[in-house]
C-alpha positions in Angstrom: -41.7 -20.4 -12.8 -40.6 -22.0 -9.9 -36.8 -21.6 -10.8 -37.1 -17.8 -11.1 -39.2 -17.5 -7.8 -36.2 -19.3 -6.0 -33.9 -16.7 -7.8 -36.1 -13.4 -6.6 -36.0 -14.6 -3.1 -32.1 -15.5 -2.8 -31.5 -12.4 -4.2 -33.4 -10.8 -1.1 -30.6 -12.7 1.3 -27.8 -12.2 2.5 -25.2 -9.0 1.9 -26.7 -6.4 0.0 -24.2 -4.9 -2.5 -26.5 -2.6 -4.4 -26.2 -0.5 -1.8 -22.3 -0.1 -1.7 -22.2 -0.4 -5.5 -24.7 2.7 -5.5 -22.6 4.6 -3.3 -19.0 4.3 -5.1 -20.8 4.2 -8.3 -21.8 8.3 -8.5 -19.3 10.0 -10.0 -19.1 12.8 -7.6 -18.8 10.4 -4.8 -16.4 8.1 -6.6 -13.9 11.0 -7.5 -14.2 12.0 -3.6 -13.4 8.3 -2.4 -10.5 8.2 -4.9 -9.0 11.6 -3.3 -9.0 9.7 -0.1 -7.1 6.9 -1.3 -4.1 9.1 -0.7 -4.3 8.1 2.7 -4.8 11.9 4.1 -8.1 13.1 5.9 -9.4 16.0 3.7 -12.3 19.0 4.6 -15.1 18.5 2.7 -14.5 21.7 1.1 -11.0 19.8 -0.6 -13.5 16.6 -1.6 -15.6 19.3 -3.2 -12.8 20.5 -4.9 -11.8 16.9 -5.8 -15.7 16.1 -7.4 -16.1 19.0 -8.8 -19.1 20.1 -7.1 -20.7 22.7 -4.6 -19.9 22.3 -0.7 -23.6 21.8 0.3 -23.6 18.8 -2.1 -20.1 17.3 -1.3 -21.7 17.4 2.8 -24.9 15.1 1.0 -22.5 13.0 -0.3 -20.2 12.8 2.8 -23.0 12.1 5.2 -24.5 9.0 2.5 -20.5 7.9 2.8 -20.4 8.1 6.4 -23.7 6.0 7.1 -22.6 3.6 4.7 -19.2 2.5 6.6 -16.9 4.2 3.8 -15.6 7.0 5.8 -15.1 8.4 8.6 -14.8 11.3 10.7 -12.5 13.4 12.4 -12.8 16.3 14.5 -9.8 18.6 15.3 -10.8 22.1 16.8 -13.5 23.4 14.9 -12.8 21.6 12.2 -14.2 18.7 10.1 -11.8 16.0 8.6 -12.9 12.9 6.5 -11.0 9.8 5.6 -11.8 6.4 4.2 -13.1 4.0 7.3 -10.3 1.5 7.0 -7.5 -0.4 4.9 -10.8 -2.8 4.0 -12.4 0.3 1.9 -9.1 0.8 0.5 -8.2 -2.6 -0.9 -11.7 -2.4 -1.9 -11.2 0.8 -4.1 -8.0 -0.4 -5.1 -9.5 -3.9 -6.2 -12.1 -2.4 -8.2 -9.8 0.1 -10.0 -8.0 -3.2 -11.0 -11.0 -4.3 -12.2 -12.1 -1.6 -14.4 -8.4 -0.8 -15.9 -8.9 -5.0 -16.7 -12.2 -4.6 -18.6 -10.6 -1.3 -20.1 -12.4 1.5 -18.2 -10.0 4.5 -17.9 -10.1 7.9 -17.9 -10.6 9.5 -21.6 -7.6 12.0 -20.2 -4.5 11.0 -18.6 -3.1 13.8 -16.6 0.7 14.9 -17.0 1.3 12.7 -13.5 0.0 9.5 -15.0 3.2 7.6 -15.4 4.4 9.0 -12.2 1.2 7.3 -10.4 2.2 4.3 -12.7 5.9 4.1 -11.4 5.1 4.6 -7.3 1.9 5.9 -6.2 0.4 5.6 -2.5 -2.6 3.3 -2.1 -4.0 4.6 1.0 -1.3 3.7 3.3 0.9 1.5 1.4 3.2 1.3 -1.8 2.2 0.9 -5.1 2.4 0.8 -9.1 5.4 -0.4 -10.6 7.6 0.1 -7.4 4.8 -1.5 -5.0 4.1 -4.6 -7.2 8.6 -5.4 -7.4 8.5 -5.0 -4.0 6.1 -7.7 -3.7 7.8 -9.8 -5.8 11.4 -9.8 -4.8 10.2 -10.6 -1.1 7.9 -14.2 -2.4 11.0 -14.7 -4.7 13.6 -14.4 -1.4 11.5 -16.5 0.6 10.1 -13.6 2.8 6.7 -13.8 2.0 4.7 -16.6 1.5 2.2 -16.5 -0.5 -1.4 -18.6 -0.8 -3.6 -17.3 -3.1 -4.8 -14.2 -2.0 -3.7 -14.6 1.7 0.0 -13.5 2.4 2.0 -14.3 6.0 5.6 -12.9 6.5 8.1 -15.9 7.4 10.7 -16.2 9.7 13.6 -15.0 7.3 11.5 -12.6 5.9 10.9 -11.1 10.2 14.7 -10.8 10.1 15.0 -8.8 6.8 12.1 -6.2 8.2 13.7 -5.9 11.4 16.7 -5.1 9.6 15.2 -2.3 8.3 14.7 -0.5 11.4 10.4 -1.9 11.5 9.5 -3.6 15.1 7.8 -6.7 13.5 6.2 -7.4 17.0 4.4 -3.8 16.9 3.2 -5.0 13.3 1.8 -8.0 14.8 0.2 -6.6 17.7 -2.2 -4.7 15.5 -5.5 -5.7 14.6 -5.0 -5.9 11.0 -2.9 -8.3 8.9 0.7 -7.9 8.7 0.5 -8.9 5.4 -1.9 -8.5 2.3 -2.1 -8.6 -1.1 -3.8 -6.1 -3.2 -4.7 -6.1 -6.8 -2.4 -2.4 -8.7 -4.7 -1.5 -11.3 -2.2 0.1 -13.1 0.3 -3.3 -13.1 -2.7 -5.4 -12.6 -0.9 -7.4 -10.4 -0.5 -7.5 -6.6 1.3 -5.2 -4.8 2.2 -5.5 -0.7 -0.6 -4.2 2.0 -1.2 -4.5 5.4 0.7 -3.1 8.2 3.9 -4.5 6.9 3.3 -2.6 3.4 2.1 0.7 5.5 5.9 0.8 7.1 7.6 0.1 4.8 6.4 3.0 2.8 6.9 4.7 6.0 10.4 3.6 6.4 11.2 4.8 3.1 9.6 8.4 3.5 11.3 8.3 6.8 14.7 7.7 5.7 14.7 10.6 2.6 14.3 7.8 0.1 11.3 8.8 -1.2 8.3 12.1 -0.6 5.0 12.4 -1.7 4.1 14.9 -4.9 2.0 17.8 -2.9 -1.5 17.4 -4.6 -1.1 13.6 -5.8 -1.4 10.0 -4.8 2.2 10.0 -6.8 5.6 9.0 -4.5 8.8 10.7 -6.0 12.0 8.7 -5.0 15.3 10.8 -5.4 18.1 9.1 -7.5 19.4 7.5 -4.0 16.5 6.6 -2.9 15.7 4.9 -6.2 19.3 3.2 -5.6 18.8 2.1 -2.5 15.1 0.6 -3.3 16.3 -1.4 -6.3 19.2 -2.8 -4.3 16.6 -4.1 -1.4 14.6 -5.1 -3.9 16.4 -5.9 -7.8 
């Protein structure tokens, strides 16, 4: 008896994760999080659209995401935009989408763009799926990333190659956030690049015509070049 009276009043301490697993775990509220994993802020009338449900409820959900620290706000004229908090909600999606394609959980219905979100798909502000998680690799295999565990720093030679690119590595570093990160694709269930490193990048190759984003979708189209040019930076 006195073992499980111990367990009932740990479970009372510390961080309480009910309360984030109830939010992400409706499935209205889930498919509206996902939308926002593109990295764009959205009208709650578009994350209706997304869930599937009426605006008055999508504005219940929102305001139960807002208070929870999952999204935020933005006000432009007389207009209302929402987008997740910060990169930590989005590695945090993106983590437990890994998780669920692991234990098998998918969607009964792949839509036409599934390999498409499979080969190069945005993760809130960074580069993912098959593209995201070579990326990755080639830079730990060169040397350019180090790699320890779950924690990722950018080394000296690998500050060169970026700058190369056209990235200011000091601007990368002077923001609050890590340069570098890794975070678990669930489609490769590997880990692909994050951070502000992984956020120019992808930025850098939008920039430069290598690659656009499918209008609707979390799916990044590279044109033959661009697809080129990628597998030559990163083979």
């Amino acid at each position: 008896m006195r073992e499980c009276f111990d367990y009932d009043r740990s479970m009372k301490e510390g961080p309480d994760i009910s309360q984030i697993g109830a939010l992400i775990g409706d499935p209205a509220r889930a498919n509206m999080l996902t939308a926002l994993m593109g990295g764009q802020a959205l009208t709650a009338t578009e994350l209706a659209g997304a869930a599937g449900i009426t605006l008055q409820t999508a504005s219940s959900h929102l305001s139960k995401l807002e208070t929870g620290g999952l999204v935020a706000q933005r006000k432009q004229g007389r207009h209302r935009y929402f987008a997740l908090s910060d990169d930590e909600v989005g590695l945090l999606l993106e983590n437990i989408m890994g998780f669920a394609a692991n234990r098998g959980l998918m969607r009964t219905r792949p839509g036409p763009k599934d390999p498409a979100l499979r080969k190069a798909r945005v993760c809130y502000n960074h580069l993912a799926g098959d593209f995201g998680v070579r990326m990755l690799d080639r830079l730990v295999a060169d040397g350019d990333v180090m790699l320890d565990g779950d924690e990722a720093d950018l080394t000296l030679s690998g500050e060169a190659r970026i700058a190369a690119l056209g990235i200011d590595v000091s601007s990368l570093k002077a923001q609050r956030r890590p340069v570098c990160r890794t975070c678990l694709d669930w489609s490769e269930r590997r880990s692909h690049l994050a951070g502000s490193l992984g956020e120019a990048l992808l930025g850098r190759f939008i920039a430069d015509g290598w690659a656009r984003r499918e209008k609707d979708s979390r799916a990044i189209r590279f044109t033959p070049e661009g697809e080129r040019q990628f597998t030559a930076l990163f083979p």
